[in-house]
C-alpha positions as CSV (number, residue, x, y, z in Angstrom):
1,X,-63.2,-32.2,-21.0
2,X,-62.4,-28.2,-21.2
3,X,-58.9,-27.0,-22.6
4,X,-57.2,-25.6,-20.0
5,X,-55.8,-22.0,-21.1
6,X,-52.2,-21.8,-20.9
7,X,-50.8,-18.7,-19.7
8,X,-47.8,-16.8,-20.9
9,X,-44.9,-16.9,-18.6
10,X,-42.1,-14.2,-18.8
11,X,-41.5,-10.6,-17.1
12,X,-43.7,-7.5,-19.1
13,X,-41.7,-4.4,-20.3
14,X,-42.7,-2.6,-17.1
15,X,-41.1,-4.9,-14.8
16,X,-38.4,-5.2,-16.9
17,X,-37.8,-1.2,-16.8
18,X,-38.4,-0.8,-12.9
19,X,-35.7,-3.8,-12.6
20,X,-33.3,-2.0,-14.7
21,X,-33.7,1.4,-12.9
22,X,-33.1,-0.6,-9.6
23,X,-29.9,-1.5,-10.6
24,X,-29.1,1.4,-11.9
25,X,-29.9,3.2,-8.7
26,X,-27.7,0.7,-6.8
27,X,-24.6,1.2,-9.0
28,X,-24.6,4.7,-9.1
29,X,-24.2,4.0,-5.0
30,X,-22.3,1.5,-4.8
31,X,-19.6,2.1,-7.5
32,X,-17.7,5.2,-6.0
33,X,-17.9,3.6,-2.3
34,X,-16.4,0.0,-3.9
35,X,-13.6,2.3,-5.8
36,X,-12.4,4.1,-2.0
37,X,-12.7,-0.2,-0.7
38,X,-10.1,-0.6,-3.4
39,X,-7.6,1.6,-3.1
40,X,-7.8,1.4,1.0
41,X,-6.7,-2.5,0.2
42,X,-3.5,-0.7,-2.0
43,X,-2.4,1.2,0.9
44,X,-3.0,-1.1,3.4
45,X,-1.0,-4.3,1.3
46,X,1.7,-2.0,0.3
47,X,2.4,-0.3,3.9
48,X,2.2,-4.4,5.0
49,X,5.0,-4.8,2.0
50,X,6.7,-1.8,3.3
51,X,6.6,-2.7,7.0
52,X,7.3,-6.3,6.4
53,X,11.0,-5.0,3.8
54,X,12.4,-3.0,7.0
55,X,11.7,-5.3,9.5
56,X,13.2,-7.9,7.6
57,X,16.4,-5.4,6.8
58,X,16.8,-5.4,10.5
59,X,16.2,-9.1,10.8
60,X,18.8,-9.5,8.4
61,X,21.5,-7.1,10.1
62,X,21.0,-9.3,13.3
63,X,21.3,-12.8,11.7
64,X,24.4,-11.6,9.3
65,X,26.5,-9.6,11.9
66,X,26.7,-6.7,9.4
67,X,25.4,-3.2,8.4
68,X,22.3,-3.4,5.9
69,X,21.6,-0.8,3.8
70,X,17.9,0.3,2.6
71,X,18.2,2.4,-0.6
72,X,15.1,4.4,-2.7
73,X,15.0,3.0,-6.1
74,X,15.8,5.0,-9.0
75,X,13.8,5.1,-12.1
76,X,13.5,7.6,-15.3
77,X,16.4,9.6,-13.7
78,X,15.1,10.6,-10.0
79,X,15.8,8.4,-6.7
80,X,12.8,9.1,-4.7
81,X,11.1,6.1,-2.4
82,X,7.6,5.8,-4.9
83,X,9.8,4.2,-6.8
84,X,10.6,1.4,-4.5
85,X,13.2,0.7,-2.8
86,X,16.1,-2.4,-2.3
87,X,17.4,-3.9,0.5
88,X,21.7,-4.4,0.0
89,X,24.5,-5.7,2.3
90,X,28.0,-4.7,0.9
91,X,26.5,-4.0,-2.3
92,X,25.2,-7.0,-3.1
93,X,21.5,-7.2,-3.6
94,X,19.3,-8.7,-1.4
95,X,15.7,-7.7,-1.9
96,X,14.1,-5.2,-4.1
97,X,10.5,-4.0,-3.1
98,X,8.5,-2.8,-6.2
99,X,7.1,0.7,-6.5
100,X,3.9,1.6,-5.2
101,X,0.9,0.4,-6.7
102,X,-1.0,3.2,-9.2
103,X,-3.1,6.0,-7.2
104,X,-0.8,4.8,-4.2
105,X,2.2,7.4,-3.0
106,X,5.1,6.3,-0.8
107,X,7.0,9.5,0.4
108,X,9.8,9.9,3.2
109,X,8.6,12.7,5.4
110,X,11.6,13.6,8.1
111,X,13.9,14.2,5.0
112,X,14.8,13.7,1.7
113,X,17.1,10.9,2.8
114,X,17.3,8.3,-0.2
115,X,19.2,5.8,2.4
116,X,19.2,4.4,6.0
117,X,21.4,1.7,7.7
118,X,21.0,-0.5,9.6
119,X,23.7,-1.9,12.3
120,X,24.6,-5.5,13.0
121,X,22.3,-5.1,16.5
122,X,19.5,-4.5,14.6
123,X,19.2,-0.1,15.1
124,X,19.5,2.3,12.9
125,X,23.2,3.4,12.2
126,X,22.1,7.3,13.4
127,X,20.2,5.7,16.5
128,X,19.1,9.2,17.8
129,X,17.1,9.7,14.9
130,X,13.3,8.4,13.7
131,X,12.6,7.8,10.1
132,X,9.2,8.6,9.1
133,X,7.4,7.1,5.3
134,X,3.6,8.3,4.4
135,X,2.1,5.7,2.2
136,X,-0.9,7.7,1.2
137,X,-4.1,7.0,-1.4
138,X,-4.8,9.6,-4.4
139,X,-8.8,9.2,-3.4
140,X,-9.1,8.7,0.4
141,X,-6.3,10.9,1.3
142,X,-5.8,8.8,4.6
143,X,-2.0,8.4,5.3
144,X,-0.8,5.0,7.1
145,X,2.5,6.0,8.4
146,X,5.3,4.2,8.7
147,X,7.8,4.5,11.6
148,X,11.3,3.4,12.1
149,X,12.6,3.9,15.5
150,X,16.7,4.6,16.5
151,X,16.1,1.3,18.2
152,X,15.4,-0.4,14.5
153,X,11.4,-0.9,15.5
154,X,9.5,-0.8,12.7
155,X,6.1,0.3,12.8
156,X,3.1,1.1,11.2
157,X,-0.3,3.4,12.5
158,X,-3.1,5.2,10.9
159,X,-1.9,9.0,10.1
160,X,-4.3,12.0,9.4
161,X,-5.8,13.4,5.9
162,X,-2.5,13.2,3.1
């Protein structure tokens, strides 16, 4: 009876380098493209944060029977809405929303406003007037902005290039 040859199993340097290079290829594609995926989710959870705070303010006006104030968060010295902002009837403290994530800006556009009300029937205590926040990446540059109507309707809807 013959010896049967046994053969070598395993991959040879050559397929070994073209593998390699394949991946490479595919990072160097798919790398910058996953970063953008990334930072979209920021914007998109903290305008859902956002949207969800000021809707609850107003919620809150309604249920209590009294003015709630929204109020940008201060922080190394400047009050500017990045920074977060809390949520306060009479002073007292009812929610505080974090600032926004890294390579994330939040930004009030109609003014430099670091404070809006809102009155016990749920509008804003200067009804006649529409608040406007861009929540805008650092890569994309695609604003989501957020809108809050006299009426107290909070809103959000995809805004142009930042």
């Amino acid at each position: 009876m013959p010896l049967a040859r046994t053969r070598n199993q395993g991959f040879t340097l050559m397929e070994l380098m073209i593998v390699v290079a394949l991946v490479a290829i595919i990072a160097t594609v798919a790398v910058p493209g996953f970063g953008r995926l990334v930072e979209s989710n920021r914007v998109s959870g903290y305008a859902n944060t956002v949207v969800g705070a000021m809707s609850y303010a107003r919620a809150e006006a309604v249920r209590a029977g009294a003015r709630i104030d929204v109020q940008a968060s201060t922080s190394g010295g400047a009050t500017v809405w990045g920074n977060g902002f809390r949520i306060e009837r009479g002073g007292v403290l009812l929610r505080e929303i974090e600032a926004a994530p890294t390579g994330v800006t939040f930004e009030r556009n109609d003014s430099n406003g670091v404070t809006f009300s809102f009155r016990s029937t749920g509008e804003l205590v200067n009804n006649n007037e529409n608040l406007e926040f861009s929540i805008c990446g650092d890569v994309t540059r695609r604003e989501v902005l957020v809108e809050v109507l006299g009426g107290g309707l909070v809103r959000a809807t995809a805004g142009n290039d930042c």
